[in-house]
KOLGU-4560 file (N, C-alpha, C; in nm, 3 decimals, padded with zeros to 5 digits):
<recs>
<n_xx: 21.575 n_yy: 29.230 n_zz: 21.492 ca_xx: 21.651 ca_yy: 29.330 ca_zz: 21.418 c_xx: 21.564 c_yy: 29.453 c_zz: 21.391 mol: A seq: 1 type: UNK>
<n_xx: 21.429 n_yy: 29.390 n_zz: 21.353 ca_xx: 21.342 ca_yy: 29.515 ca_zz: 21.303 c_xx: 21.313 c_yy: 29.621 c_zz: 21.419 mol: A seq: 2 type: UNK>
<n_xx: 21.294 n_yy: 29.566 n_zz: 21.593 ca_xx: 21.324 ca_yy: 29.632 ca_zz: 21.671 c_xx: 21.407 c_yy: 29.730 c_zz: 21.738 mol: A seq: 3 type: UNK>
<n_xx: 21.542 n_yy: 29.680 n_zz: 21.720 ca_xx: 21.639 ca_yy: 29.768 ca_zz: 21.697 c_xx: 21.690 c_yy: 29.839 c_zz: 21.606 mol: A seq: 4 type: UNK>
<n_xx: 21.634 n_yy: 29.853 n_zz: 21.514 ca_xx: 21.656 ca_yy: 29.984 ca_zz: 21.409 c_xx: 21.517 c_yy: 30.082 c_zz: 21.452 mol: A seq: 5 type: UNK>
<n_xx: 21.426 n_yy: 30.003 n_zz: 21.495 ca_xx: 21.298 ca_yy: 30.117 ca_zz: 21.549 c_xx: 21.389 c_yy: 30.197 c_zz: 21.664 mol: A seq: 6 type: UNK>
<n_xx: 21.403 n_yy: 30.086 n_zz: 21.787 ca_xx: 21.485 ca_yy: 30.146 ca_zz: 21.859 c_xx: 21.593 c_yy: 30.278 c_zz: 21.866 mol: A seq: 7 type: UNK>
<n_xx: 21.670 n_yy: 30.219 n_zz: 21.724 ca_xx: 21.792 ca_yy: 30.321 ca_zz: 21.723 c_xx: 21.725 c_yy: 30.475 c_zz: 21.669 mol: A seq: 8 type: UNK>
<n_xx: 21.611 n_yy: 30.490 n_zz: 21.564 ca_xx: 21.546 ca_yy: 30.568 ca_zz: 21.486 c_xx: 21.479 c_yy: 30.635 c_zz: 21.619 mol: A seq: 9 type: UNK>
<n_xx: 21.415 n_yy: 30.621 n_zz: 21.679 ca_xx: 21.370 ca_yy: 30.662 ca_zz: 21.779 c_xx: 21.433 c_yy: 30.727 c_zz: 21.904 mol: A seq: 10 type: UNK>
<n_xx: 21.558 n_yy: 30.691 n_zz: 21.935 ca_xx: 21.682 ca_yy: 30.718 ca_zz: 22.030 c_xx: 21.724 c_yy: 30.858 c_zz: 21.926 mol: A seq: 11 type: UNK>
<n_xx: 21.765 n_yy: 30.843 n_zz: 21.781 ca_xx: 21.795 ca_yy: 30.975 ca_zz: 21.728 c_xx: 21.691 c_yy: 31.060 c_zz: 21.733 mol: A seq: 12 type: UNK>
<n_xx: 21.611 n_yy: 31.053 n_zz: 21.712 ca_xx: 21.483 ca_yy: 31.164 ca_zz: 21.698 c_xx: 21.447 c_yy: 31.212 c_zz: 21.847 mol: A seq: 13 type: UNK>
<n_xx: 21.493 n_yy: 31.157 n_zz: 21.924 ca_xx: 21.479 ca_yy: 31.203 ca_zz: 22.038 c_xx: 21.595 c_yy: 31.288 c_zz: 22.099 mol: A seq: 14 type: UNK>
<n_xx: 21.733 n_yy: 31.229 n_zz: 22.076 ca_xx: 21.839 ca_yy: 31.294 ca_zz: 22.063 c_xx: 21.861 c_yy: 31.466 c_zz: 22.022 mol: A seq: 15 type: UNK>
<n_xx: 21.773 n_yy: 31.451 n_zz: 21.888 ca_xx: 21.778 ca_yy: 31.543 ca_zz: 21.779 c_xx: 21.621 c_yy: 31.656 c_zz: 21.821 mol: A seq: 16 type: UNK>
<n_xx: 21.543 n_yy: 31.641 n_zz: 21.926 ca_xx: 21.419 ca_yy: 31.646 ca_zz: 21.872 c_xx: 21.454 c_yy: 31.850 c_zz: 21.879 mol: A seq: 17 type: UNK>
<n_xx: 21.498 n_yy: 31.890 n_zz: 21.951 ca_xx: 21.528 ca_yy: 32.034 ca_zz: 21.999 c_xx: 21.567 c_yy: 32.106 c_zz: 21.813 mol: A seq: 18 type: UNK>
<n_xx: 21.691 n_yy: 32.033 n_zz: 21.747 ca_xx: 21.745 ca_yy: 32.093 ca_zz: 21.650 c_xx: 21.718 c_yy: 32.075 c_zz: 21.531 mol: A seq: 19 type: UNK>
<n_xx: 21.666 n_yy: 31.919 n_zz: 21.536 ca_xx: 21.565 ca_yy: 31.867 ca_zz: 21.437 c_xx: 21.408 c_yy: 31.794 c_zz: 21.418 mol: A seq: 20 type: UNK>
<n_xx: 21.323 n_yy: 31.934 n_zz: 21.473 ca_xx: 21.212 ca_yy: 31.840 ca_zz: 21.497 c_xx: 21.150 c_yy: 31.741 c_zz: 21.439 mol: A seq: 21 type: UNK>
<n_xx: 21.156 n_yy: 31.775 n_zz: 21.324 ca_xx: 21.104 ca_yy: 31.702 ca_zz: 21.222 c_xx: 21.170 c_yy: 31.590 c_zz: 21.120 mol: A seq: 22 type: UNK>
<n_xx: 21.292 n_yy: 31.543 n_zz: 21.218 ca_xx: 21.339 ca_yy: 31.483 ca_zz: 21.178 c_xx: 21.307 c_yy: 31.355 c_zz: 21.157 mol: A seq: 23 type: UNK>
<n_xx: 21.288 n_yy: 31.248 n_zz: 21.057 ca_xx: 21.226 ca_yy: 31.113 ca_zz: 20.988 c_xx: 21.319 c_yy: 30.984 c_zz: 21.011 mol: A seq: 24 type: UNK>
<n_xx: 21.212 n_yy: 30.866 n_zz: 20.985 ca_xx: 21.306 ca_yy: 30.745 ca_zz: 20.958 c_xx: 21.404 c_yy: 30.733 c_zz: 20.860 mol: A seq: 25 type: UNK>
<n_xx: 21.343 n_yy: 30.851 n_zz: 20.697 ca_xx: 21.432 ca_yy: 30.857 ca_zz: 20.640 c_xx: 21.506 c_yy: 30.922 c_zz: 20.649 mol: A seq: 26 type: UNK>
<n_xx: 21.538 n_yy: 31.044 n_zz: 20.714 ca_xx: 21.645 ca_yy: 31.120 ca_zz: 20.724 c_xx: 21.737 c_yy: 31.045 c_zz: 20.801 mol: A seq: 27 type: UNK>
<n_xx: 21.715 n_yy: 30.959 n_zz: 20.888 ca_xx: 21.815 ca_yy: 30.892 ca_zz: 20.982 c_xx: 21.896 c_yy: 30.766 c_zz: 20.916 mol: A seq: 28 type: UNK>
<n_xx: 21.797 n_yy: 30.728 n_zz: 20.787 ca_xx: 21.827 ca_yy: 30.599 ca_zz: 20.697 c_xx: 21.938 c_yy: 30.708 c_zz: 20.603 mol: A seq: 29 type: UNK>
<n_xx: 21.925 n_yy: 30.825 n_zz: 20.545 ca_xx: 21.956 ca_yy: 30.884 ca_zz: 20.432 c_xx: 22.131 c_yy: 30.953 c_zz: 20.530 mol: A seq: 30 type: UNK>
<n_xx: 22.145 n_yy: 30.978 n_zz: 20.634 ca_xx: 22.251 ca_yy: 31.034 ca_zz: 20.758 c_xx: 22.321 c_yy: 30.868 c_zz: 20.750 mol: A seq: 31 type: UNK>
<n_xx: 22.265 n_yy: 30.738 n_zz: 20.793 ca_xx: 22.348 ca_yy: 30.652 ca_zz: 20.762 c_xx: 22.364 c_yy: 30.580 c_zz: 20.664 mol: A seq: 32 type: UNK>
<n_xx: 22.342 n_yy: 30.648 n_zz: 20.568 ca_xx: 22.389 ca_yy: 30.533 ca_zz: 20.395 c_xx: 22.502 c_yy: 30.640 c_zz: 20.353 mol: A seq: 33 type: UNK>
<n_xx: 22.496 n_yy: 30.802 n_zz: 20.393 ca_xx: 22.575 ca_yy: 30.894 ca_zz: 20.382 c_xx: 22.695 c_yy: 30.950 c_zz: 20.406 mol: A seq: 34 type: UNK>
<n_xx: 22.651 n_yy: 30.951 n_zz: 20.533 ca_xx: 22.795 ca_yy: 31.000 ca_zz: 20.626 c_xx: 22.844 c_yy: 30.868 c_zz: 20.707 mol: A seq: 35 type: UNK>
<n_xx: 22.801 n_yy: 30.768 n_zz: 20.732 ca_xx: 22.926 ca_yy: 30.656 ca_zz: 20.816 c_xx: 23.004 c_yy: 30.578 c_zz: 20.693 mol: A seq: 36 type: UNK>
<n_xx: 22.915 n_yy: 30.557 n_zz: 20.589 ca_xx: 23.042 ca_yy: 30.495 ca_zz: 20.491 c_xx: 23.108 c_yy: 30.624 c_zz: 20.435 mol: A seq: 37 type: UNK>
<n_xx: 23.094 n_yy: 30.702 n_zz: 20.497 ca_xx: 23.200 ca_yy: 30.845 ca_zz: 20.409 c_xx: 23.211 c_yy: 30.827 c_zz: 20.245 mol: A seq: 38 type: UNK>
<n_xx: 23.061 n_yy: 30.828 n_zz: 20.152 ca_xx: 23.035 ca_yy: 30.822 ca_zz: 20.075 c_xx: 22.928 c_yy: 30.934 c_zz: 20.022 mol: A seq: 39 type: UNK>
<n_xx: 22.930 n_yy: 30.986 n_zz: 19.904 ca_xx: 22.816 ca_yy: 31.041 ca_zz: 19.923 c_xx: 22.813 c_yy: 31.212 c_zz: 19.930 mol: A seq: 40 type: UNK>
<n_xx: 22.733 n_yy: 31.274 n_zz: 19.980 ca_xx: 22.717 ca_yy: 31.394 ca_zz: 20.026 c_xx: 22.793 c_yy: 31.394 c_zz: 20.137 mol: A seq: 41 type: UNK>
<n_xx: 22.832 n_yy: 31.480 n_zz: 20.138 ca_xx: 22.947 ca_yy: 31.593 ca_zz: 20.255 c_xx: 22.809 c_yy: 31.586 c_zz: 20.368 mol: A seq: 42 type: UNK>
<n_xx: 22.876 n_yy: 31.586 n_zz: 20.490 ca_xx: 22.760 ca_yy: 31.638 ca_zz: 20.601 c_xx: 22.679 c_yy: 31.744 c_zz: 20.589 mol: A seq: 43 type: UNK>
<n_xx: 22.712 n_yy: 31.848 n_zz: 20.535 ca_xx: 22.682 ca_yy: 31.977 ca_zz: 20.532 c_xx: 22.597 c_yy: 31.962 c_zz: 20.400 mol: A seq: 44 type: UNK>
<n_xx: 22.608 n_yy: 31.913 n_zz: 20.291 ca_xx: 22.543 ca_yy: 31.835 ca_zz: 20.185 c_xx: 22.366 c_yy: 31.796 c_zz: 20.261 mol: A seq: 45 type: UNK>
<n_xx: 22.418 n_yy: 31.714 n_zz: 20.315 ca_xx: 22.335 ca_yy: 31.610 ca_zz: 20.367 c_xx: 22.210 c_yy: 31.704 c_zz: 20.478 mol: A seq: 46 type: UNK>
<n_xx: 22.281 n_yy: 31.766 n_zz: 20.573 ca_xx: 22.192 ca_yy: 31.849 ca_zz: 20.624 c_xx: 22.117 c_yy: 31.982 c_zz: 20.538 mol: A seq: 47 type: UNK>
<n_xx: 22.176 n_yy: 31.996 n_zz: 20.474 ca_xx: 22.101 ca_yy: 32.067 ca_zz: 20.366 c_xx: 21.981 c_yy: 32.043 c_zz: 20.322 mol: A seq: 48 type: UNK>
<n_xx: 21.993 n_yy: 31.936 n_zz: 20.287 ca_xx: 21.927 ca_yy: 31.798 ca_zz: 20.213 c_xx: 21.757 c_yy: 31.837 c_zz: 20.332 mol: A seq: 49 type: UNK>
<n_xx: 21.782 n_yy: 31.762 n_zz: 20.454 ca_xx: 21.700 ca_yy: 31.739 ca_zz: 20.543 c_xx: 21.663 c_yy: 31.838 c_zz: 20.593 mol: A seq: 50 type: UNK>
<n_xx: 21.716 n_yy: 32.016 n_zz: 20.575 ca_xx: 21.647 ca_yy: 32.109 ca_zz: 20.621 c_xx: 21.566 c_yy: 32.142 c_zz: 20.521 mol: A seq: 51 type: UNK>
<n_xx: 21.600 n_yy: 32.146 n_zz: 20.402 ca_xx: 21.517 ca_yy: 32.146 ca_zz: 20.303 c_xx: 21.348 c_yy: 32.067 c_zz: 20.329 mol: A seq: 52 type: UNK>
<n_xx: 21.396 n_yy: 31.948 n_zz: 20.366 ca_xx: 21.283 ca_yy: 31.811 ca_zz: 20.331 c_xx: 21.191 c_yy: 31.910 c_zz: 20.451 mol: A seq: 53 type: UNK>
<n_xx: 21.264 n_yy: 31.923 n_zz: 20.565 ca_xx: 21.206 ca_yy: 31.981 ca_zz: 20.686 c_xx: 21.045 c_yy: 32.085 c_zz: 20.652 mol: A seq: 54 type: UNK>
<n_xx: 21.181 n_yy: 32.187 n_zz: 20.603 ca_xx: 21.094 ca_yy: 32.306 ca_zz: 20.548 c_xx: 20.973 c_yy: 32.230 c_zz: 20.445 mol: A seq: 55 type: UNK>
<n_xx: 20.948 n_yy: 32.186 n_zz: 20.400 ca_xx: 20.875 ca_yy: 32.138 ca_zz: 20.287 c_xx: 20.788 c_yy: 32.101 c_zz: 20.371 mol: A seq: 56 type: UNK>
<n_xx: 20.786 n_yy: 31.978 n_zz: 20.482 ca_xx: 20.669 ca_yy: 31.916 ca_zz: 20.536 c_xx: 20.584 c_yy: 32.046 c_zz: 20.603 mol: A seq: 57 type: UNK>
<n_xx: 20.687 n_yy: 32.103 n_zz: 20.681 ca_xx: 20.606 ca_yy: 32.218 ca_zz: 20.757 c_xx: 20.513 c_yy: 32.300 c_zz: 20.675 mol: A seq: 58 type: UNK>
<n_xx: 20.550 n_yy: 32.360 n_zz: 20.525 ca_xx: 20.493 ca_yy: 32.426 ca_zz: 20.461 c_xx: 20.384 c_yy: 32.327 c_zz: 20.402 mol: A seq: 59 type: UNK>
<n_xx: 20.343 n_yy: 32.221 n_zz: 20.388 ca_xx: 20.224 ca_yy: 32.102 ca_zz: 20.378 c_xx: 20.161 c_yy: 32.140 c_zz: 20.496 mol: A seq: 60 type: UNK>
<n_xx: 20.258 n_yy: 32.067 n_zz: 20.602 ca_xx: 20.123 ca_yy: 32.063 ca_zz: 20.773 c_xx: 20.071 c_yy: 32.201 c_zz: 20.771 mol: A seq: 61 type: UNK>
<n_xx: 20.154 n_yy: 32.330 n_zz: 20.747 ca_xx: 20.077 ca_yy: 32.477 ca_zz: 20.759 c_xx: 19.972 c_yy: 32.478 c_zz: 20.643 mol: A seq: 62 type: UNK>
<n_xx: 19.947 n_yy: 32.426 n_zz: 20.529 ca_xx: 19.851 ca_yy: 32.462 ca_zz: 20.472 c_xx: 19.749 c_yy: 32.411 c_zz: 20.434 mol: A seq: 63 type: UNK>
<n_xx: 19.743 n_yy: 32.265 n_zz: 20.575 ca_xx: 19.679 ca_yy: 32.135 ca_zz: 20.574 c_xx: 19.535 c_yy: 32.202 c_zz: 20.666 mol: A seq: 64 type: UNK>
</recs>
């Protein structure tokens, strides 16, 4: 099981890597507790959410 959630996490980030580089295990955990039970933050919510987180790491790695 633990393989195939690496699996699937890895298949998105690769999917995604062009629009979301920096996209995480948690952002992919936080996209499905969110948007498939249609609970939660709105998509647009949610990507918010993770461009935010985005911007944040980058502004760390740039001043690392």
């Amino acid at each position: 099981m633990v393989m195939m959630a690496m699996h699937f996490i890895l298949s998105e980030k690769m999917l995604f890597k062009d629009k979301l580089p920096l996209l995480s295990a948690y952002d992919v955990r936080e996209i499905m507790l969110n948007i498939y039970p249609k609970k939660g933050a709105t998509k647009q919510e949610l990507m918010e959410q993770i461009q935010k987180r985005h911007e944040q790491r980058k502004i760390k790695k740039d001043s690392s």
